[in-house]
C-alpha positions in Angstrom: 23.8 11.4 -24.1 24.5 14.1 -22.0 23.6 13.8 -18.2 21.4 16.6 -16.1 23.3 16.5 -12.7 20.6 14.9 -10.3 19.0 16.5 -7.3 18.5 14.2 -4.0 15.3 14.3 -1.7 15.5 16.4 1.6 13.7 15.4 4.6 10.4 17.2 3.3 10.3 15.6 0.0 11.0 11.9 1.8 8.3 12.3 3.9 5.7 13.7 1.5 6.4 10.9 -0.3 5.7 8.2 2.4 2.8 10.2 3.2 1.6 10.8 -0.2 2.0 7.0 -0.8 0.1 5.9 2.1 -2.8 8.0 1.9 -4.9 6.8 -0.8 -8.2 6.2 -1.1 -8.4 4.3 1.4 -8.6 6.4 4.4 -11.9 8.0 2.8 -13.2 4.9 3.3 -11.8 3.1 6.3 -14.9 4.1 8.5 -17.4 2.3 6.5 -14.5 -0.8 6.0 -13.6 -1.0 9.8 -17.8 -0.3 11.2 -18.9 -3.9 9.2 -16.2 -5.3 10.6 -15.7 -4.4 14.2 -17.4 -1.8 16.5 -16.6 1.6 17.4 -14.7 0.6 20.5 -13.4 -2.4 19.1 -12.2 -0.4 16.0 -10.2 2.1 18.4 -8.5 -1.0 20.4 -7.7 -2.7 16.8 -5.7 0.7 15.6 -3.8 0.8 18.6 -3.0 -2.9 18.4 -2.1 -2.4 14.8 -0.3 1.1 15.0 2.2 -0.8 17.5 2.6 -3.9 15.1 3.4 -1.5 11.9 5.5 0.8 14.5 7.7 -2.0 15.3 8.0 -2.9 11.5 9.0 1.2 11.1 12.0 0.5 13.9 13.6 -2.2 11.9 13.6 0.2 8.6 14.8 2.9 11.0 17.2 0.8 12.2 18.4 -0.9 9.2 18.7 2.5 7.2 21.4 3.3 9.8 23.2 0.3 10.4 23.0 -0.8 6.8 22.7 2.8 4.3 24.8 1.6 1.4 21.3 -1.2 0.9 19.4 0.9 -0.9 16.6 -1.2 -2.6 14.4 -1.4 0.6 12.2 -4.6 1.1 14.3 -6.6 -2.0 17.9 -5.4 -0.5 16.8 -7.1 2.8 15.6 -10.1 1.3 18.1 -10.3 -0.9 21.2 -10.0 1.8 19.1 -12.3 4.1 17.8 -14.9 2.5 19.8 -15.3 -1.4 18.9 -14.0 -5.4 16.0 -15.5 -5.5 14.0 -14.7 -2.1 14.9 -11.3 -3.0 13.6 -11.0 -6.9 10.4 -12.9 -4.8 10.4 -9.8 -2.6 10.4 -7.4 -4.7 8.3 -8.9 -7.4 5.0 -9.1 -4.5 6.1 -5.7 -4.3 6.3 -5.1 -7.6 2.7 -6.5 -9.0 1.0 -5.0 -5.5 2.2 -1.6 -7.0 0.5 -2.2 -10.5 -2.8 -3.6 -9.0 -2.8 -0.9 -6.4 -2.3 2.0 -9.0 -5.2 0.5 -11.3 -7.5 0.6 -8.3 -6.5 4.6 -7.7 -8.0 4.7 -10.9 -11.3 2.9 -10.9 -12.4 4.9 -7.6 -10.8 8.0 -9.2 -13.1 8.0 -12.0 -16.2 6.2 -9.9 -15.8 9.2 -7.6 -16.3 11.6 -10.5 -19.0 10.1 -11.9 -21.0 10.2 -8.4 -20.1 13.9 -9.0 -21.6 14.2 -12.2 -25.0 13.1 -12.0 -26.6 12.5 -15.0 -23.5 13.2 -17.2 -21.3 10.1 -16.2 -18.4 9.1 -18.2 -19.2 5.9 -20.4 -16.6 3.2 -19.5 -14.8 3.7 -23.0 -14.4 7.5 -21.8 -12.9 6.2 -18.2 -10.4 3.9 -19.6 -9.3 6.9 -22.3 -9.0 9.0 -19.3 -7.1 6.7 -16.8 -4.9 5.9 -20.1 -4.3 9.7 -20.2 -3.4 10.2 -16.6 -0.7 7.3 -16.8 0.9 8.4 -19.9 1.0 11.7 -18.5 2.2 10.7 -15.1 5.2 8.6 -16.9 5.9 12.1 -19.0 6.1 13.7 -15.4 8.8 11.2 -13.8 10.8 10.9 -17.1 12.1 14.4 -16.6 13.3 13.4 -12.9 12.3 11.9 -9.6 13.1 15.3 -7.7 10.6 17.6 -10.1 8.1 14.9 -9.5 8.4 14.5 -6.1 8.1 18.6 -5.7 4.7 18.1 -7.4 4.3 15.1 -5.0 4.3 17.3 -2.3 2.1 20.3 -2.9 -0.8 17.1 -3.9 0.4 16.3 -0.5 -0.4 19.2 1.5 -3.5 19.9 -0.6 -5.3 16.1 0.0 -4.3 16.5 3.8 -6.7 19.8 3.9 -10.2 18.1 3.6 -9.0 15.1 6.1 -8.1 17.8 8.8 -11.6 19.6 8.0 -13.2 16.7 8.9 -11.0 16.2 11.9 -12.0 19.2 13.1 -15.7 19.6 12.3 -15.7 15.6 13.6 -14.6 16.9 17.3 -17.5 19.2 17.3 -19.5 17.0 16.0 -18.6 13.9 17.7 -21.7 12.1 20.4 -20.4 9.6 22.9 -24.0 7.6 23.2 -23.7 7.2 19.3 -19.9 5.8 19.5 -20.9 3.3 22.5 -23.3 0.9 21.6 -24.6 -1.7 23.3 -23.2 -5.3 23.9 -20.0 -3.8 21.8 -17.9 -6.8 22.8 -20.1 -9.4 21.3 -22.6 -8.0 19.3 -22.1 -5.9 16.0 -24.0 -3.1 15.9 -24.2 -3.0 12.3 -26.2 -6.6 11.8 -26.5 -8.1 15.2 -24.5 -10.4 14.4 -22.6 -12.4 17.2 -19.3 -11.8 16.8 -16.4 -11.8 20.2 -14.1 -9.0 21.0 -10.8 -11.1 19.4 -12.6 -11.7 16.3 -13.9 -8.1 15.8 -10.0 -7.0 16.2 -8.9 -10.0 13.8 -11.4 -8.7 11.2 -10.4 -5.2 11.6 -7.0 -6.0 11.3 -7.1 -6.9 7.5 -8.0 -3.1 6.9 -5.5 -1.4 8.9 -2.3 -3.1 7.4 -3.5 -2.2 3.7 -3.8 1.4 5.3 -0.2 1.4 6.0 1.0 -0.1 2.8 3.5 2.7 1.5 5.3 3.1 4.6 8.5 1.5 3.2 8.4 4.3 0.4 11.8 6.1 1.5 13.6 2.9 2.3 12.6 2.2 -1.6 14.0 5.5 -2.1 16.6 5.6 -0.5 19.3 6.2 -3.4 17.9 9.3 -4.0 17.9 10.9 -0.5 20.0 13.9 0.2 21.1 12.4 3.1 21.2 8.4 4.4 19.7 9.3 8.0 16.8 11.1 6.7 15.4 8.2 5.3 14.7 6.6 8.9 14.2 9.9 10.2 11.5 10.5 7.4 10.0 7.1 7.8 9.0 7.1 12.1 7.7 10.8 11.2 5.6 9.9 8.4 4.1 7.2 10.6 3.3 9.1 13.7 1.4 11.4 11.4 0.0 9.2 9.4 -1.2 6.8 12.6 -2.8 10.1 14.5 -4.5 11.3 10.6 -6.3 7.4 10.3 -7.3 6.9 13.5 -9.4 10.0 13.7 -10.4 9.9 10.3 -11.9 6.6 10.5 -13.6 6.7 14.7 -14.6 10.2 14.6 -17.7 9.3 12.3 -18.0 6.4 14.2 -19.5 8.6 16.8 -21.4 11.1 14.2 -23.2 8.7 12.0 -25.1 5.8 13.3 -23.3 2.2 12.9 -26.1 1.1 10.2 -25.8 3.9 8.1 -22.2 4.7 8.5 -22.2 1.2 6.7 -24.2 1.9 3.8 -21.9 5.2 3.0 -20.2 5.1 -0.3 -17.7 7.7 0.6 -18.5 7.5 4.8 -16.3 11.0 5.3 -18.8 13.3 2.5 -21.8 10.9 4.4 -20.2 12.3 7.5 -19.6 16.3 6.9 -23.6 15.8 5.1 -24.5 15.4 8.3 -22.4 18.6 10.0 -23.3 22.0 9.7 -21.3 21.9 6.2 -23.9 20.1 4.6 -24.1 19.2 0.6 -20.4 21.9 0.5 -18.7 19.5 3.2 -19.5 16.6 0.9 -18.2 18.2 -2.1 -15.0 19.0 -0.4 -14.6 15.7 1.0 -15.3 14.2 -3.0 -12.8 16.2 -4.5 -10.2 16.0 -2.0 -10.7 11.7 -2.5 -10.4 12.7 -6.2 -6.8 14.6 -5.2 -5.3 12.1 -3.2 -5.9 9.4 -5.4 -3.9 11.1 -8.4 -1.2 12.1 -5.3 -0.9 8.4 -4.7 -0.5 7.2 -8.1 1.8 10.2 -8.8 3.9 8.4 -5.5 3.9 4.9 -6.8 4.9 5.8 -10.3 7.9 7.0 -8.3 8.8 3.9 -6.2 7.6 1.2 -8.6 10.7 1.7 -11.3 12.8 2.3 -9.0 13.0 -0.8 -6.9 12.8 -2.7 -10.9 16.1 -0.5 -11.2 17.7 -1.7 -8.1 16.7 -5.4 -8.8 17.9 -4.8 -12.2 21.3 -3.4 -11.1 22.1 -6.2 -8.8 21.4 -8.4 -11.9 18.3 -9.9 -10.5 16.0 -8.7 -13.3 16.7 -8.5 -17.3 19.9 -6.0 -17.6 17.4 -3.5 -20.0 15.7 -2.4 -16.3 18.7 -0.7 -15.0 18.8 1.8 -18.5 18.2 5.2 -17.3 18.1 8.4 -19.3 19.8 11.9 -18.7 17.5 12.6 -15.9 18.6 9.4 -14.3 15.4 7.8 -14.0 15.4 4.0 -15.1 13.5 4.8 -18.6 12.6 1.0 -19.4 11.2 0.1 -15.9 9.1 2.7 -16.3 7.7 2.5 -19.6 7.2 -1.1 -19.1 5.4 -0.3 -15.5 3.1 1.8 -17.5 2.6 -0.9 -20.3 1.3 -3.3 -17.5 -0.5 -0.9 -16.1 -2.2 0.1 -19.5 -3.1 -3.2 -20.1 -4.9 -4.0 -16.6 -6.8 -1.0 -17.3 -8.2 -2.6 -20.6 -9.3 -5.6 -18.8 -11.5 -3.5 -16.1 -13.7 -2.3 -19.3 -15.0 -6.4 -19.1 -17.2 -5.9 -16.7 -17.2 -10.6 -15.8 -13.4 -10.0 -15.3 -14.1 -7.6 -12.3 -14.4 -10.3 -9.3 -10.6 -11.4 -10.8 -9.5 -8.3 -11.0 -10.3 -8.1 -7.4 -9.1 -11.3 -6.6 -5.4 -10.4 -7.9 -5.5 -6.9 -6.0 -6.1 -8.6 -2.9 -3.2 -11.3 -3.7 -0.9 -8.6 -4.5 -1.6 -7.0 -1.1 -0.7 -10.7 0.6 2.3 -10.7 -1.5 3.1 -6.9 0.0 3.2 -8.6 3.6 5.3 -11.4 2.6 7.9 -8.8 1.7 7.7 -7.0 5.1 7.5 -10.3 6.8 11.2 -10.7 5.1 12.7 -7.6 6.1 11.2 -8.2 9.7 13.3 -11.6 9.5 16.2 -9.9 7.9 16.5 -7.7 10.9 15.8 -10.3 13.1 18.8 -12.6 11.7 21.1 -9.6 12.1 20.1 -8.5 15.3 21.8 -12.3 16.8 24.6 -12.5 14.3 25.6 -8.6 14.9 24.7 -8.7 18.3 23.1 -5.3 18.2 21.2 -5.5 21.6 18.0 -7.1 23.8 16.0 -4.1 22.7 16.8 -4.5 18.6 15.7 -8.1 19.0 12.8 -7.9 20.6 11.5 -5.0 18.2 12.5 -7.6 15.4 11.0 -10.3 17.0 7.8 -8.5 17.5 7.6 -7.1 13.9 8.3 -11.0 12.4 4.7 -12.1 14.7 2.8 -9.3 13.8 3.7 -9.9 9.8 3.1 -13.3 10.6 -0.4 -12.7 12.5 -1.6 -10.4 9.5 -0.8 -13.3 6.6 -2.9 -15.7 8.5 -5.5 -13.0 9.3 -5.7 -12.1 5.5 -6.5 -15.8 4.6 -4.2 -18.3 4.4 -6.3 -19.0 0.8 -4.7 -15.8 -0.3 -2.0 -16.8 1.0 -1.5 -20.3 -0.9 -3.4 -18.6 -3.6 -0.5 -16.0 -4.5 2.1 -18.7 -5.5 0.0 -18.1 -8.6 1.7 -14.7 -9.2 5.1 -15.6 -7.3 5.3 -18.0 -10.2 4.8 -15.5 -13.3 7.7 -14.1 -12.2 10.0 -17.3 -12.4 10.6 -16.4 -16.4 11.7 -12.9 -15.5 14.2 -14.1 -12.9 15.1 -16.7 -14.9 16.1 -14.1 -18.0 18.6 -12.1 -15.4 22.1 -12.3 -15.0 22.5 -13.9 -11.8 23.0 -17.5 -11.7 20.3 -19.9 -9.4 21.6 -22.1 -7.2 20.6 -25.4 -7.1 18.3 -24.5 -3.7 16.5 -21.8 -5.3 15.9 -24.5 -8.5 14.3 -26.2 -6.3 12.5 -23.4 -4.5 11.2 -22.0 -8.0 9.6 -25.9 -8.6 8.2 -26.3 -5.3 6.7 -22.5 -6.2 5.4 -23.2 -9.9 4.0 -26.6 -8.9 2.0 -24.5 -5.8 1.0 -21.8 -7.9 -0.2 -24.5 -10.6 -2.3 -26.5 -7.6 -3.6 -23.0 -6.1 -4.9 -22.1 -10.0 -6.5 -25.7 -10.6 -8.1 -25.4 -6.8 -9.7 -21.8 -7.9 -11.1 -23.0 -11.3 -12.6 -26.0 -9.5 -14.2 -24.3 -6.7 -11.8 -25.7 -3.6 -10.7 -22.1 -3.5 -13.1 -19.2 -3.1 -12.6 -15.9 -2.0 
């Protein structure tokens, strides 16, 4: 088979892809998911609370990238090099089934969104699942011919979902009213429900939301083979943030001070409720609706990127089945990424039963727990090396601070998520178990102690002791 010579990712293309990655569908939404949770004030204090929790996460991938470039797996290298085989394949398989889950939900509010725009002439689910079915096989044709062409693509979606967020930007400042963003008794009451509710629990709750918002923003690190250069990938990865941080926190206050709290709340898509209400009118919405409808197919076109990748890498360091690391003559693992789209496919089939729904959403939320125990191991990664390298008071201390924060957000997710995804950690045991590498006798026992959770966490749901 004769090999196309491969092109590497510039600085552009890396951070269109982080950006791409993070911004899904949920920044359309984050007003209406942060204003039942905390109030407008309270909202703003969480983001900047949370931006400096995921900033010092950033600094230990920025650092890492440079003191470590020849690790090019991301979240599983650290892991891996940290903490043994086995914590790594863990790693990356959270990573790995978060990925999945997250690309089937792109879809749902993909084709949800386009029905709202339809009116009377909505898909039947059999038409929504042939269409989602469509887009993924057509999205796997797209990276099969190379990560660089697909990444070009990547970034005009980009630059075109970005244009609607900055209109409402914009028209928001205008728009904004200060006695409509301060309401009364913020600090203990929500304006929403009147509910009582203190400051640090408002922040807590709020919290929850703003981490999913920044899942994605390890997408270079997971990349990182295929950069141009091995600096750009840090570089790429504190710019994406800073824009990414300034884009979400006045996408989701501005309306905050636009639309009342009550019916900011009751918004399906809070930033087409929000330009309704401007001088745009019914057009603003319609923008806002098909710019959602953009950046959902930009974020799935991102993560069909990443998620064969990193089953490459974990392949090639023979902690996954040997038939992951095949690639073709575009040098894209072929394999991992027709089985990615195989699982993927037949998710999608099970959201057409409409009494599986509330488990569908029960394993998206576990694969987004599993997501922070994979940052939580990078953060610890850099923490162990920072005191056996000696690299300096300030490297630790970032460290230090990015291992609480990953910490602070497991417990703030639900620690029943958290002892619920040892279900999902443990359908993984087979795949490790089929790979080269050889478990120790420690990770036997760590693989027991995991099956024999994940089978107590299942019997807990099915009985009731567990409810999410």
């Amino acid at each position: 088979m004769i090999k196309v010579k491969e092109k590497k990712l510039n600085l552009f293309l890396l951070i269109t892809l982080i950006v791409g990655t993070i911004i899904g569908g949920g920044i359309f939404n984050s007003p209406t998911d942060l204003i039942l949770k905390a109030n407008p004030l309270a909202s703003l204090i969480a983001w900047l609370i949370g931006g400096l929790g995921i900033l010092m996460l950033v600094l230990v991938f920025y650092k890492l990238s440079i003191i470590k470039p020849e690790m090019n797996g991301g979240i599983y290298t650290y892991a891996k090099e940290g903490f043994g085989n086995y914590v790594g394949f863990n790693s990356f398989w959270g990573y790995w089934m978060g990925a999945v889950f997250g690309n089937i939900a792109f879809i749902s509010l993909f084709f949800k969104t386009l029905n709202s725009m339809l009116g009377t002439h909505q898909l039947s689910p059999l038409w929504c699942f042939i269409g989602g079915s469509i887009i993924l096989w057509g999205y796997t044709v797209i990276v099969w011919f190379g990560v660089h062409e697909a990444s070009i693509l990547n970034a005009a979606i980009t630059i075109l979902k970005i244009l609607p967020l900055l209109l409402v930007v914009i028209v928001g400042i205008f728009a904004f009213q200060p006695h409509v963003f301060s309401v009364p008794d913020w600090s203990t009451v929500l304006a929403v429900n009147h509910h009582q509710a203190s400051l640090s629990e408002q922040i807590s709750s709020a919290m929850s939301t703003i981490v999913w918002c920044f899942v994605g923003i390890e997408a270079a690190v997971s990349m990182s083979r295929r950069a141009k250069q091995a600096k750009d990938v840090g570089k790429a990865t504190v710019i994406s943030f800073v824009i990414v941080l300034i884009l979400y926190i006045s996408i989701s206050i501005l309306p905050m001070g636009i639309l009342p709290a009550k019916e900011l709340s009751q918004a399906s898509v809070p930033l087409a409720a929000t330009l309704n209400h401007t001088a745009l009118g019914a057009v603003g919405s319609l923008i806002i609706k098909g710019g959602l409808l953009i950046s959902l197919l930009g974020a799935l076109l991102s993560w069909f990127m990443i998620g064969p990748e990193i089953a490459y890498v974990t392949s090639y360091d023979k902690d996954m089945p040997r038939a992951f690391k095949l690639v073709n003559k575009h040098n894209v693992p072929g394999f991992a990424l027709i089985v990615y789209t195989l699982i993927m496919q037949i998710c999608l089939l099970v959201l057409l039963l409409p009494q599986l729904q509330t488990a569908y959403t029960v394993a998206y939320t576990l694969a987004a727990t599993m997501t922070l125990v994979a940052y939580l191991l990078s953060a610890l990664y850099g923490l162990k090396l920072a005191f056996n390298e000696r690299l300096g008071l300030g490297f630790k201390i970032v460290a230090s601070l990015a291992s609480v924060y990953a910490v602070y957000m497991l417990i703030a997710s639900g620690l029943e998520y958290v002892f619920a995804s040892a279900i999902i950690f443990a359908l993984g045991i087979p795949l490790f178990v089929r790979a080269p590498s050889k478990m120790t006798k420690k990770e036997k026992w760590l693989a027991v102690i995991i099956a024999l959770a994940g089978f107590v966490a299942l019997l807990l749901i099915i009985d009731g002791k567990i409810s999410f």
